[in-house]
N, C-alpha and C positions, 0 to 999 in steps of 0.2 A: 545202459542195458547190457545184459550180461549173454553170455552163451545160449542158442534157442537149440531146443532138441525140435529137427524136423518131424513130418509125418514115414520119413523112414526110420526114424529112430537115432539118428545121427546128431551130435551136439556142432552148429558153425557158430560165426559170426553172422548177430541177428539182420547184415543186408542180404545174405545170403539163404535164408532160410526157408523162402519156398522156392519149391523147383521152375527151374528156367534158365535163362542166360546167364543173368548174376551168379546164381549157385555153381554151374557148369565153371562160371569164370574162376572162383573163387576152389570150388575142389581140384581141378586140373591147373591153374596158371597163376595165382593170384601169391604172392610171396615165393616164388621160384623163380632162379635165373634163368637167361636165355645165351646163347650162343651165337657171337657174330655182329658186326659192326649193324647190319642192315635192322636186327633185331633190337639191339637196343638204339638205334635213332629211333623205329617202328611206338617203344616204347614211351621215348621222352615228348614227342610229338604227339600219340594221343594223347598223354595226359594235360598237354598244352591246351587242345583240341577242346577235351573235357572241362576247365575254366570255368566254371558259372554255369556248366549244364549235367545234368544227370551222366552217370559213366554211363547207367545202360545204354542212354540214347548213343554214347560213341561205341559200344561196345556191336550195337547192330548194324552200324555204318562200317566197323570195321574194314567188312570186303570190299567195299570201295575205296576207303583210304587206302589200301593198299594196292586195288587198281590206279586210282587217281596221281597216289606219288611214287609210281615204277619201286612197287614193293622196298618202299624206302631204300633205295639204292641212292647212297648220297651222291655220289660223282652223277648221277642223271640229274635227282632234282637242284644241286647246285644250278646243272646248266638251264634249267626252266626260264622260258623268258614270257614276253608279255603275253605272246598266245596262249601260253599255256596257265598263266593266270587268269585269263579271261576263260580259259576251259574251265577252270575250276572252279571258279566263280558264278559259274552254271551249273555245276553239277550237281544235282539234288542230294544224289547221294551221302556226299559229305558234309561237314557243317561249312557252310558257305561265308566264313569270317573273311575279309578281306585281311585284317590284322595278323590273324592266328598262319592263314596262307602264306603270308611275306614274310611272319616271321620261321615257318617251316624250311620255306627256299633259304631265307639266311641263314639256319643250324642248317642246312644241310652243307653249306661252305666251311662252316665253326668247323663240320664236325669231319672235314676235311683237311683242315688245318690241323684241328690233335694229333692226326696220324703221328705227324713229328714228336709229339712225346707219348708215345705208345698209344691211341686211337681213346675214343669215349667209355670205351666199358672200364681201361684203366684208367681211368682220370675220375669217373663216378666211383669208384671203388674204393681206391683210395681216399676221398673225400667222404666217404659214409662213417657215423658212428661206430666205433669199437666195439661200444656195448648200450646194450638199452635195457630196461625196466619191463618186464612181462606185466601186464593188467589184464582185469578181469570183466572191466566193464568198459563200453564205448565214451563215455563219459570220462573217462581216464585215459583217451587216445591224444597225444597231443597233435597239432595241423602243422609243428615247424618243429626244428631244434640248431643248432645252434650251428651243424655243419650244414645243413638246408639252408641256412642261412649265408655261410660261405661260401657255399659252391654257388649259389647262386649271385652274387658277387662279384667270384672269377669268373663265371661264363657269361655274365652280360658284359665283362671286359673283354671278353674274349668274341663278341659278336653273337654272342646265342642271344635271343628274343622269346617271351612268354615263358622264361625260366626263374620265377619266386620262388620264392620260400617250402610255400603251400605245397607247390606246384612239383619242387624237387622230394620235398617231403615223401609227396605222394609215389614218386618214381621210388627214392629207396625202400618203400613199403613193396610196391608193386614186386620187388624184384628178389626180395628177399634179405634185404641188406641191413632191413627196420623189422623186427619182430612184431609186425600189425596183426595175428590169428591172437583174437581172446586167448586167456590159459582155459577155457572150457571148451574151445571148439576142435575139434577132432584134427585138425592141420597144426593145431600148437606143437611146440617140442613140450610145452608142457601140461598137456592134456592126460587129464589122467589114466594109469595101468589100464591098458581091459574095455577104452571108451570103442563102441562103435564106430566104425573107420568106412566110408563112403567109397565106392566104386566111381573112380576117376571115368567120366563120361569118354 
């Protein structure tokens, strides 16, 4: 499926296309980087989170994942112990994986350990494709590539858990590092001259 013009007249990517969370997600946050160790663990975690279920459904949970794991502050959740996985474990708010949880607290040690060779945002960065292929259609997105593949790899050597392929895929899109905006939707760089440009909520 290619670029949808919404009812404001704006061309996105068609999971985006009526207004709500996903859109919101997608015109302010959605292929932009973030700043700060807390932000991208924040990052690599939901998309862990997210695995097998709808992003909207993590996208509404949000505010609690970030109450539940002290705003992804890794030196707190490394130190989480059993109490606090049985907290979690209760929390409606969050998705209540017992997996996805354990493996949370254990990136949060990984991603303690990177510090020593310059922290997580440099280690994903480095390991992101050079260059990619702009498409036009979702049908033409692919779900891995070949450093998604690496990096995932090296950090399950490295003690990271619920880090595939897919799963990294999806983080260098989130973050801007994979060119996932259609060339028709208004966030592409290569959206054409003149297209309607959406007011970041």
């Amino acid at each position: 499926m290619e670029a949808v013009i919404g009812e404001d007249g704006v061309a996105r990517c068609p999971w985006a296309a009526a207004p709500g969370l996903l859109r919101d997600y997608h015109d302010a946050e959605w292929g932009r980087g973030v700043t700060g160790e807390a932000a991208w663990f924040e990052r690599l975690s939901l998309e862990a989170f997210q695995s097998g279920l709808s992003w909207a459904v993590v996208l509404r949970k949000r505010p609690a994942f970030r109450a539940a794991f002290a705003g992804f502050d890794a030196d707190v959740v490394a130190g989480f112990d059993d109490v606090d996985r049985d907290r979690l474990l209760a929390d409606a708010g969050i998705v209540r994986n017992r997996a996805k949880i354990e493996a949370t607290i254990a990136n949060a040690a990984a991603v303690r350990e990177l510090r020593a060779e310059g922290g997580l945002e440099v280690h994903v960065r480095a390991a992101a494709p050079s260059s990619w292929t702009p498409v036009r259609d979702t049908d033409e997105l692919p779900t891995t590539c070949p450093e998604s593949v690496a990096l995932a790899r090296d950090l399950k050597r490295r003690g990271f858990r619920f880090v595939g392929p897919t799963t990294l895929h999806a983080l260098f899109e989130a973050l801007g590092l994979v060119e996932a905006h259609l060339v028709g939707c208004f966030r592409s760089p290569h959206a054409p001259v003149g297209a309607p440009a959406a007011v970041a909520p």
